[in-house]
Backbone bond lengths (Angstrom), bond angles and torsions (degrees), N, CA, C in turn:
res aa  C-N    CA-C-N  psi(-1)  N-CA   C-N-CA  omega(-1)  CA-C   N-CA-C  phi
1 X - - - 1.447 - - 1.530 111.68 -
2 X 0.863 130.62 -8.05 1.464 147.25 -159.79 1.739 92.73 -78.79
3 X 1.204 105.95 151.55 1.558 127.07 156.23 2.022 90.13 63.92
4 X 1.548 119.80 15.22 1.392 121.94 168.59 1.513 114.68 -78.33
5 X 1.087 103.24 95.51 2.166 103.38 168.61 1.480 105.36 -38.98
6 X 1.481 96.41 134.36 1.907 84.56 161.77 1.229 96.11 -118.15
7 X 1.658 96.99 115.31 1.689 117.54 167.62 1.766 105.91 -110.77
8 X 1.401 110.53 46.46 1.283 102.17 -173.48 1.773 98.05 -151.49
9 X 1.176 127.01 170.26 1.615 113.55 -176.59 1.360 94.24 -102.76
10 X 1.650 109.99 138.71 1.576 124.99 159.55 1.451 107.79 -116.75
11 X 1.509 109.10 174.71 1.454 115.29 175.47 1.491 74.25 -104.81
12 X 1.632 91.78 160.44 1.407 130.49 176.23 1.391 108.84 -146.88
13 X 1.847 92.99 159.86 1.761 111.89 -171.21 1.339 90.53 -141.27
14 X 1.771 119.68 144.81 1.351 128.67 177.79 1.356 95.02 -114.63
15 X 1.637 116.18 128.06 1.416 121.10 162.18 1.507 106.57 -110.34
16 X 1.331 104.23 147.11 1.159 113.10 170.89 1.886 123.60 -66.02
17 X 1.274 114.64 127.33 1.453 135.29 160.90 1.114 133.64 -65.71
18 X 1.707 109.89 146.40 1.848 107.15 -171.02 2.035 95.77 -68.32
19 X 0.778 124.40 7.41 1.699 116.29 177.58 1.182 90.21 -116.00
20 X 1.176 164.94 54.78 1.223 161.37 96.13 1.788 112.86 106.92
21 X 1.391 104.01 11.58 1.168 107.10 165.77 1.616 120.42 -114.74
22 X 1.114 123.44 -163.92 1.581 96.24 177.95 2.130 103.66 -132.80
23 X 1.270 105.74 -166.19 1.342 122.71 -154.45 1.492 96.03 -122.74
24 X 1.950 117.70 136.12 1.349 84.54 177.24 1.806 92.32 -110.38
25 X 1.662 112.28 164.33 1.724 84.27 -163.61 2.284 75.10 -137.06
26 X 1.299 79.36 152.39 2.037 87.82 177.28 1.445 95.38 -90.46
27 X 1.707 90.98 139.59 1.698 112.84 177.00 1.851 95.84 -76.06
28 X 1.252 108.46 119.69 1.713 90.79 -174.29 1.770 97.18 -112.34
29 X 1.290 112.57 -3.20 1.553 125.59 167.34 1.086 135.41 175.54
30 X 1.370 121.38 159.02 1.575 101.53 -159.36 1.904 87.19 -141.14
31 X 1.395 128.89 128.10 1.575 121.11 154.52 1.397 116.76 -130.42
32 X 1.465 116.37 -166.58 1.449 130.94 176.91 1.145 109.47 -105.99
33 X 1.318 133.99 131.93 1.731 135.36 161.25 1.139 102.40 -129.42
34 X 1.533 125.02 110.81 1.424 118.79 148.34 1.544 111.54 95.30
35 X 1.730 120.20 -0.20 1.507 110.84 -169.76 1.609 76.99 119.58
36 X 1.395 136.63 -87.55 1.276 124.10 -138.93 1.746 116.99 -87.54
37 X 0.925 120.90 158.30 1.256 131.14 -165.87 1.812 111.10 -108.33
38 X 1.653 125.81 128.22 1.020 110.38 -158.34 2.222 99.98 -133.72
39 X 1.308 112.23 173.71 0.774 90.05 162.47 1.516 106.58 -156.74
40 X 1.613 111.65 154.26 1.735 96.51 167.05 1.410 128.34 -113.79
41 X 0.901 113.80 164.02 1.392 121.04 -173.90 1.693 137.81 -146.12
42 X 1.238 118.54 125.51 1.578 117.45 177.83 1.475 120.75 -86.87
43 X 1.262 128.69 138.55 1.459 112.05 160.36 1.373 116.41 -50.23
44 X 1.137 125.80 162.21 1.749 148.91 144.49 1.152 85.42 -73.92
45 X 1.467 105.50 146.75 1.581 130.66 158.74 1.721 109.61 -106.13
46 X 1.395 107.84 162.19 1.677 86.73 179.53 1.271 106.87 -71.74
47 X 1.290 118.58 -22.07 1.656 110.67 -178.11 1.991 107.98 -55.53
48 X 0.958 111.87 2.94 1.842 104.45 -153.86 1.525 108.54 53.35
49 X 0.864 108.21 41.25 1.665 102.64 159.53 1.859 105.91 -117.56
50 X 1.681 125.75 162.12 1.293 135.99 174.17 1.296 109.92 -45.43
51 X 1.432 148.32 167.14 0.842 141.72 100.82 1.396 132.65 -20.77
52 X 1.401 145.50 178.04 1.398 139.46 156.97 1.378 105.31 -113.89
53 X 1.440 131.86 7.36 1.566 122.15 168.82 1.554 93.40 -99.83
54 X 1.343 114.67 -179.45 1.494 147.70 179.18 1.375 116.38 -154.43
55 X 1.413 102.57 118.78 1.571 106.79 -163.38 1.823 93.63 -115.55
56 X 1.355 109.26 140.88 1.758 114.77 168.40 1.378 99.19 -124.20
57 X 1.572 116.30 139.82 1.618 156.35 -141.27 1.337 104.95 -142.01
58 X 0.631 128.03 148.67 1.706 138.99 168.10 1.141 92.62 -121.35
59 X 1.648 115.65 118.34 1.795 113.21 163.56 1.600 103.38 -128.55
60 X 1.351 89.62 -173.74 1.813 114.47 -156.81 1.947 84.21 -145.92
61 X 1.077 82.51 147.30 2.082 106.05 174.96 1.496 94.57 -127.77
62 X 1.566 101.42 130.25 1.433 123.42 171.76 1.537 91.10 -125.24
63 X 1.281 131.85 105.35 1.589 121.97 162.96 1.815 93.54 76.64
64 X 1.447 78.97 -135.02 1.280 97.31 -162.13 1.327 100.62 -88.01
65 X 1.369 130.00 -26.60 1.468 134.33 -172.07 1.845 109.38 -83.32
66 X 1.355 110.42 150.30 1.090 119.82 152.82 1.469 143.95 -146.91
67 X 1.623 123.97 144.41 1.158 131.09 -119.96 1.520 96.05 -103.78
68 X 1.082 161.39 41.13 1.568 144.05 158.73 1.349 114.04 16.26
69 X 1.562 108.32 122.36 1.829 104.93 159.58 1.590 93.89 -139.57
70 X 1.444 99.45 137.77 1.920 102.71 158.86 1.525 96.43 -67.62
71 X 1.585 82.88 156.77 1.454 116.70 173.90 1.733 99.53 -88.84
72 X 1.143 116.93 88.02 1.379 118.62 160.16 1.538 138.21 -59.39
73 X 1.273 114.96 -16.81 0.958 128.10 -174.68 1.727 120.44 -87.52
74 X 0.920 156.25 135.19 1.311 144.20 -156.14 1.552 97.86 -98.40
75 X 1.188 102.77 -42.14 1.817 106.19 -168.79 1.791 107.38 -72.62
76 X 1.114 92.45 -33.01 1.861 96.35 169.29 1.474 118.77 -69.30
77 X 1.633 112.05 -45.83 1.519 110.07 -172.32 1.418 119.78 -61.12
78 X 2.304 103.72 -32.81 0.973 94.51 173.58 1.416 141.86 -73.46
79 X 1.268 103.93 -17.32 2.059 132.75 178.15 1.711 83.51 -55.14
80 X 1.403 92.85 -74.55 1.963 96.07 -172.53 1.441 117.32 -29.13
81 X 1.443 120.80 -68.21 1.237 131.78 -170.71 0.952 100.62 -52.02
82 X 1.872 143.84 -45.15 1.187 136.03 -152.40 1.835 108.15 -76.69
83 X 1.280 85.83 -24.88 1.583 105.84 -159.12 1.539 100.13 -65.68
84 X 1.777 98.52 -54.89 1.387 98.84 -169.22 1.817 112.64 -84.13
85 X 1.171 113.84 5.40 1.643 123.53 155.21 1.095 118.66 -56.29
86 X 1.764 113.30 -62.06 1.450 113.15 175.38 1.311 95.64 -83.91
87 X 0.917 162.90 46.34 2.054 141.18 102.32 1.148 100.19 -68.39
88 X 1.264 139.65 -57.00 1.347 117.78 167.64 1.730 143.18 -31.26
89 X 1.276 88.39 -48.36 1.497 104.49 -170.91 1.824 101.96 -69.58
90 X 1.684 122.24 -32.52 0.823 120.69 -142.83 1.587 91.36 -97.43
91 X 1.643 117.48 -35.84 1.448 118.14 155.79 1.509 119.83 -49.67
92 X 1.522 121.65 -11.52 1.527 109.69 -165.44 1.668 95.75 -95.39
93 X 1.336 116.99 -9.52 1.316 134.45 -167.28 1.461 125.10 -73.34
């Protein structure tokens, strides 16, 4: 995804940064596994181009706001990751 222009509209989420300002990063998907609801995401670069990492979140909606948590758990992230591989694979299909 890296070095991708975004000439197209995404939703975006700003997390806050260790310098006290924050990051704005594109929602590039969001699903359900298991009860919980997850989502991933790339940085924006200032250029408007992707990042080249991909980060997955487990969030919660209060209202209008929503709450980000890492997946701390190793045995969970990996269930997750696998999960959202095969949605992938099955969209590439």
């Amino acid at each position: 995804m890296s070095d991708e222009q975004l000439n197209f509209e995404v939703d975006t989420i700003f997390i806050p940064n260790d310098e006290g300002g924050e990051d704005e990063y594109a929602i590039l998907d969001e699903f359900e596994f298991e009860g919980k609801k997850y989502m991933v995401l790339s940085e924006i670069e200032a250029d408007d181009t992707l990042g080249e990492d991909e980060y997955l979140y487990e969030y919660t909606e209060n209202g209008d706001d929503i709450e980000l948590s890492e997946i701390e758990d190793d045995e969970e992230f990996d269930k997750v990751t696998a999960y959202y591989d095969s949605l992938m694979q099955e969209e590439d299909e």
